[in-house]
SEKE-429707 format. One record per residue (C-alpha): x, y, z; residue in three letters. Coordinates in steps of 0.05 Angstrom, whole numbers, always signed. Example, Ala and Ser with C-alpha at 12.3 -4.5 7.8 and 13.67 -1.06 7.14 Angstrom:
<nodes>
+--------+--------+--------+------+
!     px !     py !     pz ! type !
+--------+--------+--------+------+
!   +246 !    -90 !   +156 !  ala !
!   +273 !    -21 !   +143 !  ser !
+--------+--------+--------+------+
</nodes>
This chain:
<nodes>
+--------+--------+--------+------+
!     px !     py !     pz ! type !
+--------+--------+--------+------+
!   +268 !   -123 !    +46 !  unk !
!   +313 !   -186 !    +31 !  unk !
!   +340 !   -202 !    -29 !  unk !
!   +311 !   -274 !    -52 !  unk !
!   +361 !   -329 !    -46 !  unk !
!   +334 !   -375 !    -93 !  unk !
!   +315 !   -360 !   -167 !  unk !
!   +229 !   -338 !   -166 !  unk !
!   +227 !   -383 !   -229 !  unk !
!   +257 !   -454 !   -224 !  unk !
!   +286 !   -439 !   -148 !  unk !
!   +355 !   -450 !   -164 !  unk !
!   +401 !   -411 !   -115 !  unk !
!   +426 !   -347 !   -147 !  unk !
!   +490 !   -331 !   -154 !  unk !
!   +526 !   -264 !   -173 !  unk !
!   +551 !   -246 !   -242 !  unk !
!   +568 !   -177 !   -271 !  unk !
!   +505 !   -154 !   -322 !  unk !
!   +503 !    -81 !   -345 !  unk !
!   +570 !    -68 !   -310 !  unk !
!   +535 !    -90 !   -235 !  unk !
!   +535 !   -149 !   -191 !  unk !
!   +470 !   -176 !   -193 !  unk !
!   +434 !   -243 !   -168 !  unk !
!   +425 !   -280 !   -227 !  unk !
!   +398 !   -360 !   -236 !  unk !
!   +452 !   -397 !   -258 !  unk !
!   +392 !   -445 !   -294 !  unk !
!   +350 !   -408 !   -321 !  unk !
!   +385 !   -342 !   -330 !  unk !
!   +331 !   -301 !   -292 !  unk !
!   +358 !   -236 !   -259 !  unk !
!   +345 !   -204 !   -193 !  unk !
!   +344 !   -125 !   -207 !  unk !
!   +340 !    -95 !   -134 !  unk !
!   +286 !    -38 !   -152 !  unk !
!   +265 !    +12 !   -101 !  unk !
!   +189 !    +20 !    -78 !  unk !
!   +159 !    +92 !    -76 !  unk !
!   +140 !   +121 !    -19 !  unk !
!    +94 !   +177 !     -5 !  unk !
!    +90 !   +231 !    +60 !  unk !
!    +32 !   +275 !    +69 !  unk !
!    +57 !   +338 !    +90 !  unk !
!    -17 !   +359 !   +103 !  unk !
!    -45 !   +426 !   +137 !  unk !
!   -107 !   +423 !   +182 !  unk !
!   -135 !   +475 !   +218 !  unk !
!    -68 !   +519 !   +202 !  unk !
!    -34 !   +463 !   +233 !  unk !
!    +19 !   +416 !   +216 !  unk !
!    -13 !   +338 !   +223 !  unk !
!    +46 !   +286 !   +251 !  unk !
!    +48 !   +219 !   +273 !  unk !
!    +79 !   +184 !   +325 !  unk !
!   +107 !   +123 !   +281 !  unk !
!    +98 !    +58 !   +306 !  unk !
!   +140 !    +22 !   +260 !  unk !
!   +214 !    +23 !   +238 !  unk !
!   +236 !    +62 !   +206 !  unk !
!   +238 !   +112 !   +269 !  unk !
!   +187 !    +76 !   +304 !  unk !
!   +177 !   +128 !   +356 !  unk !
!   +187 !   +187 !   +315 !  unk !
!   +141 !   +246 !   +297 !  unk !
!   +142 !   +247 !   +223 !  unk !
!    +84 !   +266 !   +173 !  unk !
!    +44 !   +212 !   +155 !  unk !
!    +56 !   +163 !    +94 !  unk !
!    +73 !   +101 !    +65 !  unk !
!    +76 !    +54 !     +3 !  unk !
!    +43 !    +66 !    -57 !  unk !
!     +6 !     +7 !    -73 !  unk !
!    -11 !    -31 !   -148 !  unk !
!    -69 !     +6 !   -184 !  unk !
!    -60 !    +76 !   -145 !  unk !
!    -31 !   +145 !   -168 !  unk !
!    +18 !   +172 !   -127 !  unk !
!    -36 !   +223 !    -93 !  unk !
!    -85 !   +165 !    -86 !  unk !
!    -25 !   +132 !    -42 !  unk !
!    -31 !   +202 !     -6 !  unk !
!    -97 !   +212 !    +10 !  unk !
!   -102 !   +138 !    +25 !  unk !
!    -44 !   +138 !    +75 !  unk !
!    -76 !   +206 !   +113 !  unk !
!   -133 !   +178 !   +119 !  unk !
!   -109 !   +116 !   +144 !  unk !
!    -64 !   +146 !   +185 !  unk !
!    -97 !   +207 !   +211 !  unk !
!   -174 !   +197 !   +198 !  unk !
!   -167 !   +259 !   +155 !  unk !
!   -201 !   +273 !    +86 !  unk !
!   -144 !   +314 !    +37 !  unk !
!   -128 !   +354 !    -21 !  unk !
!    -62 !   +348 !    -54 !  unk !
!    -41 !   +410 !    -61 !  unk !
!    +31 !   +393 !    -95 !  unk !
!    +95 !   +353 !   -102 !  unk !
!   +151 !   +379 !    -43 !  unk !
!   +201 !   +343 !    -68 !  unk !
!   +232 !   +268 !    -86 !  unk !
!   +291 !   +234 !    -42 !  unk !
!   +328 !   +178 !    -61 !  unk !
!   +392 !   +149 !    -34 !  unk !
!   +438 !    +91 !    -60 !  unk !
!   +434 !    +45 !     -2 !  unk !
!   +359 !    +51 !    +13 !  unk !
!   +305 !     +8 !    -21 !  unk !
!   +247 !    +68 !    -30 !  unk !
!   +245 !   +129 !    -68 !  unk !
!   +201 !   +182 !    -21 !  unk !
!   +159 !   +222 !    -53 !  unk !
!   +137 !   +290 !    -12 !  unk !
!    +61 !   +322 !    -18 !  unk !
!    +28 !   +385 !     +5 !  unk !
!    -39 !   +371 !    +30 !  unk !
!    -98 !   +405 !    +65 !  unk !
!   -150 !   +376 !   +110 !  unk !
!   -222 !   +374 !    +70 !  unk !
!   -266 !   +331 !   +132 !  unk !
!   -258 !   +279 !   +183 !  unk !
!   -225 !   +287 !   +250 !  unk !
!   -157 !   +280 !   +266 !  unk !
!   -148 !   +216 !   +301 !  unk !
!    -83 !   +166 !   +309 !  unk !
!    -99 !   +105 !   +267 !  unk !
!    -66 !    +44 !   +229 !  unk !
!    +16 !    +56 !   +235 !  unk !
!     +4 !   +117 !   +277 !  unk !
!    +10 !   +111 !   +356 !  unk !
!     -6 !   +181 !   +368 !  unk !
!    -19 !   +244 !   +327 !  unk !
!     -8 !   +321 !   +345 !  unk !
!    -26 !   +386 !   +312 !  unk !
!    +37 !   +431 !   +307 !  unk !
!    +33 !   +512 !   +302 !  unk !
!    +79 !   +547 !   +266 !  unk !
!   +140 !   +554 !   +301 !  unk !
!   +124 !   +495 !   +351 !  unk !
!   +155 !   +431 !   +313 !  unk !
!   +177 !   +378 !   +368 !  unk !
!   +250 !   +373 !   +385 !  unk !
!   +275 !   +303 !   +361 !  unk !
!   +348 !   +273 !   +365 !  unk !
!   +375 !   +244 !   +303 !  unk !
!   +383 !   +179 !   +303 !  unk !
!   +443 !   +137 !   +332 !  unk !
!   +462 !    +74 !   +298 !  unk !
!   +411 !    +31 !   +268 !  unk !
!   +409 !    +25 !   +189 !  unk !
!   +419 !    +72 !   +142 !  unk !
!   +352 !    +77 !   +124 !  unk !
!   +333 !   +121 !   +194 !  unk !
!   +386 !   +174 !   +184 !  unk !
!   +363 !   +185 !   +112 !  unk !
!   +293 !   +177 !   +128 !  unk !
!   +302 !   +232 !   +197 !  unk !
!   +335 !   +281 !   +145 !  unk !
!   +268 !   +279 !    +98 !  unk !
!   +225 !   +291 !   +151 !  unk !
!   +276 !   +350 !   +171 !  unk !
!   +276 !   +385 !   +114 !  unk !
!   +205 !   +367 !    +88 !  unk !
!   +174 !   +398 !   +156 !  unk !
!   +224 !   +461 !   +155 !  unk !
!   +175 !   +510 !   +129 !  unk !
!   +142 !   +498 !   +193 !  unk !
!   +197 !   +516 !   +245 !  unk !
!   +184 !   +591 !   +240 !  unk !
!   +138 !   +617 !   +261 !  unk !
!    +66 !   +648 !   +218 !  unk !
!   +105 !   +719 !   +204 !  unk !
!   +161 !   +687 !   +172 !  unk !
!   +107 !   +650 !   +120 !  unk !
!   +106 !   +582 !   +140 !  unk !
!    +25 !   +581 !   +117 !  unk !
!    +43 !   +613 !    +51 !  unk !
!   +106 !   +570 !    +33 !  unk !
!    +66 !   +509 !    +48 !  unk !
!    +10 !   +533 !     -8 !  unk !
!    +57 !   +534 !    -56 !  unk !
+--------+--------+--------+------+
</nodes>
């Protein structure tokens, strides 16, 4: 997402200036400020048929990655509406939310991810929307995937989520990966 070069008021172009101790675009006419905000986004880390549900992403960023499925959280939705909006969107899955993983943020990115535990309640798993293919992991059976070279920072951060949010799923079922995703 771009920062606006011209003020969304009177369409003056911004200029910096030092408010709250930060450069920030501000309208030099009209005084309006640009406060660079970052969106929230949710992953369904969601359990179907003691499986792990990914996607092959589409889009950047890591288009071409398998990642759980997710997305923005959108005006007039709760954080696990986003969820069970984006699975079924994504997956053509029916969830629960079972919990909150975990939140990640990091200073150069634009979104604030938000982490769920899910489980499968209908529908068939199916590759929709932002998905170009989906796969049901075992336990102990999570693909091999190269972090990523280059690109903006975004990917790295986003790769290292999807790393530590799919962890409990590395091992396999006698080391608990079922029970510490029910938590």
């Amino acid at each position: 997402m771009m920062a606006p070069k011209f003020c969304p008021q009177c369409s003056t172009p911004l200029v910096l200036r030092k408010i709250h101790g930060r450069e920030r675009e501000t309208c030099p006419t009209c005084g309006e400020t640009f406060f660079h905000k970052p969106a929230p986004v949710v992953l369904a880390v969601i359990e179907h048929a003691d499986q792990l549900v990914l996607i092959r992403r589409k889009l950047d960023p890591l288009g071409g990655y398998w990642a759980p499925p997710g997305g923005y959280v959108e005006m007039g939705e709760s954080l696990e509406d986003a969820v069970v909006r984006e699975a079924n969107e994504e997956t053509g899955l029916q969830v629960a939310v079972d919990g909150l993983i975990g939140v990640y943020s990091q200073a150069d990115v634009r979104a604030v991810i938000l982490a769920f535990r899910a489980h499968s309640i209908g529908g068939e798993p199916v590759a929709g929307d932002d998905a170009g293919e989906i796969c049901l992991v075992a336990p102990g059976q999570l693909p091999m995937q190269c972090p990523p070279e280059g690109g903006p920072p975004i990917d790295r951060w986003f790769y290292d989520v999807i790393h530590e949010v799919t962890t409990p799923w590395k091992w396999g079922r006698q080391t608990g990966a079922r029970t510490m995703m029910r938590r």
